[in-house]
N, C-alpha and C positions, 0 to 999 in steps of 0.2 A: 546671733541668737543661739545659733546650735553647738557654738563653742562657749557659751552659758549652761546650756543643757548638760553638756560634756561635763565639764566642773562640776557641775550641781547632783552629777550622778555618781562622783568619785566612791563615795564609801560602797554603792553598789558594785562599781565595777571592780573593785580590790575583792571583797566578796565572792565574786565570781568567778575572780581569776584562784581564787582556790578550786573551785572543782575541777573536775575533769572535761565535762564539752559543757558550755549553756551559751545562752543568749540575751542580748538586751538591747530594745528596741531604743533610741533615745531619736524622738520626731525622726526626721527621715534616715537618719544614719543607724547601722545596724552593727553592735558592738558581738561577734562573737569568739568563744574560747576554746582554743579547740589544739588537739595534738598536732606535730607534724613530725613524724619520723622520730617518734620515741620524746619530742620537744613541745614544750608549751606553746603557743602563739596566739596573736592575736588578729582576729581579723576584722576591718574596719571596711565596712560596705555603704558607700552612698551613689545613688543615682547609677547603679549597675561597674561601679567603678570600685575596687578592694585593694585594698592596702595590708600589708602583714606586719606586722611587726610584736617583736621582742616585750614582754612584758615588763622586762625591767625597764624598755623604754619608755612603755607609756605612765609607767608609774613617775617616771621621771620627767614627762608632762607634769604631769600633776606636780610635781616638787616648783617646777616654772611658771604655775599658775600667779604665784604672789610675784614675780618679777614683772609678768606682764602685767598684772592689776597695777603695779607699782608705775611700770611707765608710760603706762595705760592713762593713769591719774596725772602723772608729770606733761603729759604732751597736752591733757583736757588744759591742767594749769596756763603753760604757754601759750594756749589756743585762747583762751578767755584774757590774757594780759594781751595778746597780740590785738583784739578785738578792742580792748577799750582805748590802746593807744592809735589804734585807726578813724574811730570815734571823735575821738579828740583832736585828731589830726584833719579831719573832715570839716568840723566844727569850727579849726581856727581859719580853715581855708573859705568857710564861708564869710565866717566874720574879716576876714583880707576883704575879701572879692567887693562885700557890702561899703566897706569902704572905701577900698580905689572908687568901685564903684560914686561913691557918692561925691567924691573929689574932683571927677570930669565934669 
């Protein structure tokens, strides 16, 4: 859900990372922008725990947003055809059973 948030805040946080220091609260993670020794950075605060990084890299999340969506959807796919073939394999093994069954 908070890597939903994330995405969903992108045009904000590019925004931002134009100024010079701000902040952006996104639920419990806390996006800030801020100098470090003459350098842009970013800083990513959750649950008292910070992470730095490079603005060019987070932008370059955002560019791998559509890859995850992508295999995101591919794995739902696989997960839903795996599901019906189990279904089905379920189904003939009762329809087996009911008839050995009924053969004794």
């Amino acid at each position: 859900m908070l890597r939903g948030r994330f995405f969903e805040r992108h045009a904000d946080i590019k925004r931002l990372m134009q100024l010079t220091v701000s902040s952006l609260p996104i639920q419990n993670l806390n996006v800030e922008f801020l100098k470090i020794y003459d350098m842009n950075n970013v800083k990513l605060t959750l649950n008292g725990t910070c992470l730095y990084m490079n603005p060019t890299t987070v932008l370059f999340l955002f560019e791998l947003e559509q890859y995850i969506e992508h295999v995101f959807y591919e794995l739902s796919q696989y997960t839903h055809s795996v599901s019906k073939k189990f279904k089905y394999f379920v189904l003939f093994l009762r329809q087996n059973c009911i008839t050995n069954t009924a053969m004794l």
